[in-house]
C-alpha positions as semicolon CSV with decimal commas, in nm:
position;residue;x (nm);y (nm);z (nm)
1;X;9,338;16,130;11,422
2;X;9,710;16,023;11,495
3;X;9,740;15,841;11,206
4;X;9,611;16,098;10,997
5;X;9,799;16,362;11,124
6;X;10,115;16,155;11,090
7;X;10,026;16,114;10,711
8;X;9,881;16,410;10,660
9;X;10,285;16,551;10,528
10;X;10,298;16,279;10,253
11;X;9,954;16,347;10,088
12;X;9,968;16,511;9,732
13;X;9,685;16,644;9,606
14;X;9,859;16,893;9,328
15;X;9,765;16,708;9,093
16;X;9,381;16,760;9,133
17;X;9,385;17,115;9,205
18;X;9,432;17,211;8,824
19;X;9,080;17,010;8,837
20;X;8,908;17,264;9,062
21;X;8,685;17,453;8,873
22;X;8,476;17,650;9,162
23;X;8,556;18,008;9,260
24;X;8,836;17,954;9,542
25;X;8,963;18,172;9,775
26;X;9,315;18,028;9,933
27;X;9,361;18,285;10,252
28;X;9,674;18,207;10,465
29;X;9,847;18,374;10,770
30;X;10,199;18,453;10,661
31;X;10,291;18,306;11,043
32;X;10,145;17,948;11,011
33;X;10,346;17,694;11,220
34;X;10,113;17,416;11,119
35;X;10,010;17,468;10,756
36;X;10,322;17,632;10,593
37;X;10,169;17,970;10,358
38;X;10,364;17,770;10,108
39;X;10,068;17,551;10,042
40;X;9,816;17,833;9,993
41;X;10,052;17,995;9,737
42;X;10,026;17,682;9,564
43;X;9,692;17,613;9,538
44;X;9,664;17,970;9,415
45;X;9,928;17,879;9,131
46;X;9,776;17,572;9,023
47;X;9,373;17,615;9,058
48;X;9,241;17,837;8,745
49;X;9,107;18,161;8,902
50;X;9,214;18,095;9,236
51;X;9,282;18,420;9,454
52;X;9,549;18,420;9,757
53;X;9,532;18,617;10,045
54;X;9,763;18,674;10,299
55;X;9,705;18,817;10,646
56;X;10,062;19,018;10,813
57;X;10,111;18,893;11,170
58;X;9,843;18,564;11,165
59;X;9,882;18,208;11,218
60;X;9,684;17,879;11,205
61;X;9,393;18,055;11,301
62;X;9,344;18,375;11,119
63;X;8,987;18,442;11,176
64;X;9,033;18,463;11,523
65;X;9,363;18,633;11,590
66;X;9,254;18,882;11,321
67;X;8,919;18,917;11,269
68;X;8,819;19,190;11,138
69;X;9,098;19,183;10,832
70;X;8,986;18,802;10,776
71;X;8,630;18,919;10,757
72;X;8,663;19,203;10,518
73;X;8,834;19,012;10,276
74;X;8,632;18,734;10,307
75;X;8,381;18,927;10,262
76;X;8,516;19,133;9,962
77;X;8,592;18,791;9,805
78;X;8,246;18,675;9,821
79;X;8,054;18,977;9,694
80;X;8,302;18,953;9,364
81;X;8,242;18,605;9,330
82;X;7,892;18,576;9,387
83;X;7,884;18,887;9,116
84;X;8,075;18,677;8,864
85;X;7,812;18,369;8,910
């Protein structure tokens, strides 16, 4: 896992998300110290259809330190795209 995480800054993978083609949901606290909301605004940007969501006040670990706001709009995001399938 060391080796991974020590990596893990140098992958790119921006040039496959224009690939993704499945309904995608990129949800991001606007307070993560470990996976910059940066990253979900650009998978957004770059996969077709993609929706961002942003949770005030969360961190790495949204569905726990705000649960109830991660579940609705989880929630909300699944019922449209299930609709749209």
């Amino acid at each position: 896992m060391m080796h991974y995480f020590y990596r893990m800054p140098e992958i790119d993978i921006s040039d496959w998300l224009p690939r993704i083609t499945a309904p995608t949901l990129a949800l991001t606290g606007d307070r993560d110290p470990i996976v910059p909301p940066a990253q979900a605004q650009q998978i957004a940007g770059l996969v077709k259809g993609a929706e961002l969501a942003v949770i005030a006040g969360a961190g790495h670990l949204p569905f726990a330190e705000h649960a109830t706001e991660y579940n609705a709009i989880l929630a909300q995001w699944l019922a449209h795209s299930l609709a749209i399938c």
